[in-house]
C-alpha positions as CSV (number, residue, x, y, z in Angstrom):
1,X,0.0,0.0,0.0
2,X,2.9,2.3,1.0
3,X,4.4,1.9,-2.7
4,X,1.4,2.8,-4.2
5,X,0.2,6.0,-1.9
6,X,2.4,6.4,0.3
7,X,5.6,8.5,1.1
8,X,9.4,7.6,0.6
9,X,9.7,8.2,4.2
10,X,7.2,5.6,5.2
11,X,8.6,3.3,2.6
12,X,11.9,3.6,4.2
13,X,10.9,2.9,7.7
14,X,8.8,0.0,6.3
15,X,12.4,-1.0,4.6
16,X,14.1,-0.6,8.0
17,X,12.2,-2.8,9.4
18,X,12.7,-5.5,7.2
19,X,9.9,-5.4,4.9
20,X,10.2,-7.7,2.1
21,X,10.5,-5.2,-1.5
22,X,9.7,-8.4,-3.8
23,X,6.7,-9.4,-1.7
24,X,4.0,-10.7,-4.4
25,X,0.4,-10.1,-4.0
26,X,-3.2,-8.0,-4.7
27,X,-4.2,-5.6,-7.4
28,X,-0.9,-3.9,-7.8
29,X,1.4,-7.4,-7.4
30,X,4.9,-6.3,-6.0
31,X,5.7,-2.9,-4.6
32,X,7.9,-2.3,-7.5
33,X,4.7,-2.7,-10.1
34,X,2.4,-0.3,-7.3
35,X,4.9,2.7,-7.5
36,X,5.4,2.4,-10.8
37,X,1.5,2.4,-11.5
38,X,1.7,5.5,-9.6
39,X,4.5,7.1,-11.3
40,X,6.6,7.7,-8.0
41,X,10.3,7.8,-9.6
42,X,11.6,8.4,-6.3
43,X,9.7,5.7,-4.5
44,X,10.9,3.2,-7.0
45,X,14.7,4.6,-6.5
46,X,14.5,3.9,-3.3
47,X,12.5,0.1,-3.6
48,X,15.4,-0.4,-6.5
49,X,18.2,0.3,-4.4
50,X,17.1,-2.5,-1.8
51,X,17.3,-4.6,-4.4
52,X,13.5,-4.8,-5.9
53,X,13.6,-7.2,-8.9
54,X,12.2,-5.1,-12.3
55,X,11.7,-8.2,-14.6
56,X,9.8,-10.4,-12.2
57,X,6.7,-12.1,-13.7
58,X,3.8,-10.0,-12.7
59,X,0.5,-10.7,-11.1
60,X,-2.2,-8.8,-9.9
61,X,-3.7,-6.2,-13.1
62,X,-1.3,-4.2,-13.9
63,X,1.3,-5.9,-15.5
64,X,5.4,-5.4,-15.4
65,X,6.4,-2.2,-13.6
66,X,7.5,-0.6,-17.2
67,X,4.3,-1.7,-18.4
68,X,2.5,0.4,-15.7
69,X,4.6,3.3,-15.7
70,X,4.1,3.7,-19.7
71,X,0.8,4.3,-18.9
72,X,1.5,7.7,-16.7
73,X,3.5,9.2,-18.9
74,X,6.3,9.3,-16.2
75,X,9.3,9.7,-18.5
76,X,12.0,9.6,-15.5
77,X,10.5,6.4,-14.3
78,X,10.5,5.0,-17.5
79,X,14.5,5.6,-17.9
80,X,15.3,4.8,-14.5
81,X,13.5,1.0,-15.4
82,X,14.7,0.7,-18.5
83,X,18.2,2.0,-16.5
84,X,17.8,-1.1,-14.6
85,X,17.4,-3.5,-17.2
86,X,13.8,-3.6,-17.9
87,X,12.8,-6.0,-20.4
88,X,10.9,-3.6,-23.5
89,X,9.5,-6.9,-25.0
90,X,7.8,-8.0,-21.8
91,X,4.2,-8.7,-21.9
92,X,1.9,-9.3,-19.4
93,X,-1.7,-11.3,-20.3
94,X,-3.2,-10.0,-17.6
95,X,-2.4,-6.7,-17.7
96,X,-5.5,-4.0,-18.1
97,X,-2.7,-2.1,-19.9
98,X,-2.6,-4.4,-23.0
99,X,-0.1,-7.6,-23.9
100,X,2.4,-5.3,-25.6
101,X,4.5,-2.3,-24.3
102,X,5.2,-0.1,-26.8
């Protein structure tokens, strides 16, 4: 929830305490996918840094974290992924965003 809405601050305390930043589950799947979604660049930084995986398979609706962020039109998010390795021939069936990414 914190990816999604929430601050970096509260993200890092949740960190600190040991919070797990590939945890998989719900509508938004990993944390990584929810701040994407959201077009937080800074909150995924920071769930990058502690090692967040950006290629793992998705679940929940809204497909791979580059898939979601294409859709906000967050262009620093999308460079920071892509950055990181971010596979721009993923696809994701279940995605409300569409198979493809481009």
């Amino acid at each position: 929830a914190s990816a999604y809405d929430g601050t970096t601050a509260i993200m890092q305390a949740l960190i600190d305490a040991d919070a797990d930043v590939n945890k998989r589950g719900g509508e938004y799947g990993t944390p990584l996918q929810a701040a994407a979604d959201c077009g937080k660049v800074e909150n995924v930084q920071l769930l990058l840094d502690h090692g967040a995986l950006v290629n793992t398979e998705p679940i929940g609706m809204y497909g791979y974290p580059l898939q979601a962020v294409c859709e906000t039109g967050d262009v620093a998010t999308v460079r920071l992924l892509l950055e990181k390795g971010a596979n721009v021939n993923a696809y994701a069936e279940n995605s409300v965003y569409g198979y493809a990414i481009l």
